[in-house]
Residue frames relative to the residue before (quaternion, step in Angstrom):
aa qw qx qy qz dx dy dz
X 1.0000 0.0000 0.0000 0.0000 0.00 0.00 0.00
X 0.7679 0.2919 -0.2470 0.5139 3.63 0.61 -1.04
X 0.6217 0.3939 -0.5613 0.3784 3.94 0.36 0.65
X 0.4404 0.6320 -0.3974 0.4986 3.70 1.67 -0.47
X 0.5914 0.5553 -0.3929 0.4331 3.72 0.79 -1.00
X 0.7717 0.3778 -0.1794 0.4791 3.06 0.05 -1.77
X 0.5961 0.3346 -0.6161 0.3914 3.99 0.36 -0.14
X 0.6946 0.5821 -0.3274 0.2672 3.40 0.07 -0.76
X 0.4983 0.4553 -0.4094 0.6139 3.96 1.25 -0.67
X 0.6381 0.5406 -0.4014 0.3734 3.88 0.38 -1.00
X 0.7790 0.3187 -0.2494 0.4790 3.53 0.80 -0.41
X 0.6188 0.2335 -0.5445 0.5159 3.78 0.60 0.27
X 0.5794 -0.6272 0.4885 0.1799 3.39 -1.46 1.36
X 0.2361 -0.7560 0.5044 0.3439 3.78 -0.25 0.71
X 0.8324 -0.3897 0.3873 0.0722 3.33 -1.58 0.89
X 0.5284 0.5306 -0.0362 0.6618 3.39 0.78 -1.57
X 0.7955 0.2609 -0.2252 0.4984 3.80 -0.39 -1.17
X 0.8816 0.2151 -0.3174 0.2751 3.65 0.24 0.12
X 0.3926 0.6956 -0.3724 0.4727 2.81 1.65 0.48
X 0.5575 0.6015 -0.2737 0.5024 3.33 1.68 -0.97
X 0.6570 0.6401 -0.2220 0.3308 2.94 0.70 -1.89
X 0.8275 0.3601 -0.1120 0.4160 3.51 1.14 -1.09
X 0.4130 0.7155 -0.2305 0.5141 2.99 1.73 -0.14
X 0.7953 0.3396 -0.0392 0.5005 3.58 0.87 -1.70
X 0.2736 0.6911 -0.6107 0.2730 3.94 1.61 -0.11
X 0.6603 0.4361 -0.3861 0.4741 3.58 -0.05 -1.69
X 0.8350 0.4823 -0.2343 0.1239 3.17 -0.60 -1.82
X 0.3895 0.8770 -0.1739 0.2211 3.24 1.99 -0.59
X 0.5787 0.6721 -0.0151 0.4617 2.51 1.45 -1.18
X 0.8346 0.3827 -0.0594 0.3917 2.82 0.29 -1.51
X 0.7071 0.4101 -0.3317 0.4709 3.32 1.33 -0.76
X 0.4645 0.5455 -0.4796 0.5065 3.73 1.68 -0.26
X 0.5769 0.5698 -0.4105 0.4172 4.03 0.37 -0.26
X 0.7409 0.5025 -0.2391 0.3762 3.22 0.90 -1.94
X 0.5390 0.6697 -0.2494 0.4459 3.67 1.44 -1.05
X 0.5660 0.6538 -0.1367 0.4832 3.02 1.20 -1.70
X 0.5956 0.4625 -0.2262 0.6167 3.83 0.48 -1.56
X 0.9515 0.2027 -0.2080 0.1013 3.37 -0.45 -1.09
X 0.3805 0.5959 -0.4366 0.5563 3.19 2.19 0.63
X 0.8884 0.1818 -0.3091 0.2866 3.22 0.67 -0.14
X 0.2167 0.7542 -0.4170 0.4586 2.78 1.62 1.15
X 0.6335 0.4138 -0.0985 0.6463 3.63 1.24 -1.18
X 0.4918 0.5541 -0.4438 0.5042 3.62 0.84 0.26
X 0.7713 0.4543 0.0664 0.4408 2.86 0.67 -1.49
X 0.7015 0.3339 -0.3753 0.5054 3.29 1.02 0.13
X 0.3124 0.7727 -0.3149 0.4541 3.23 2.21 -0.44
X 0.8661 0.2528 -0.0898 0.4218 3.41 0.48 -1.15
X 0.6203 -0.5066 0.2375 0.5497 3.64 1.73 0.34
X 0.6758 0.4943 -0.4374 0.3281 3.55 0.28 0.10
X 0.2333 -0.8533 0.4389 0.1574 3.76 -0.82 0.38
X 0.4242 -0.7528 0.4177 0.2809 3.23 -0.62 0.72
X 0.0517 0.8702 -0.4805 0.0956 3.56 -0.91 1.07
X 0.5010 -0.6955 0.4903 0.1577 3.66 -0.49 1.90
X 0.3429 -0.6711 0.6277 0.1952 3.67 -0.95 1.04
X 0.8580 -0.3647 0.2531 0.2586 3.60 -1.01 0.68
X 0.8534 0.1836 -0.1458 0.4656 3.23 0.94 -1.15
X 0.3878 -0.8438 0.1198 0.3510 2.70 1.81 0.25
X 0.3907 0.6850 -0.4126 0.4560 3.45 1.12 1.33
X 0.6769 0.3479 -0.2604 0.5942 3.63 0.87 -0.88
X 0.0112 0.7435 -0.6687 0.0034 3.54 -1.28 0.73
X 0.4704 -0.7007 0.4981 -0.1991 2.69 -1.33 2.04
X 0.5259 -0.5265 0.6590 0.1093 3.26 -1.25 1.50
X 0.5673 0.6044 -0.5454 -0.1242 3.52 -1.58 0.19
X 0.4302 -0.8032 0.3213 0.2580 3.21 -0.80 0.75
């Protein structure tokens, strides 16, 4: 009975997950970049350099 249950929740798609799913297409990106930025932000601070936001807070700077 309880593997019949569970096949059967497995097949209605939950609600929540595609609402996300469609929500995050665009944003995908960007947060695979941000992720991206910040491993190698911690790379980089690993080896002595520090990461530092230009004023307006669009350009991003290298300094050592």
């Amino acid at each position: 009975m309880r593997e019949k249950k569970s096949s059967a929740q497995k097949s209605i798609p939950n609600p929540m997950n595609l609402v996300n799913r469609g929500r995050l297409g665009l944003a995908k990106k960007e947060r695979s970049t941000a992720i991206r930025e910040r491993k190698i932000t911690e790379a980089l601070l690993s080896v002595g350099c520090s990461f530092v936001r230009s004023m307006d807070g669009n350009n991003k700077t290298w300094h050592r």
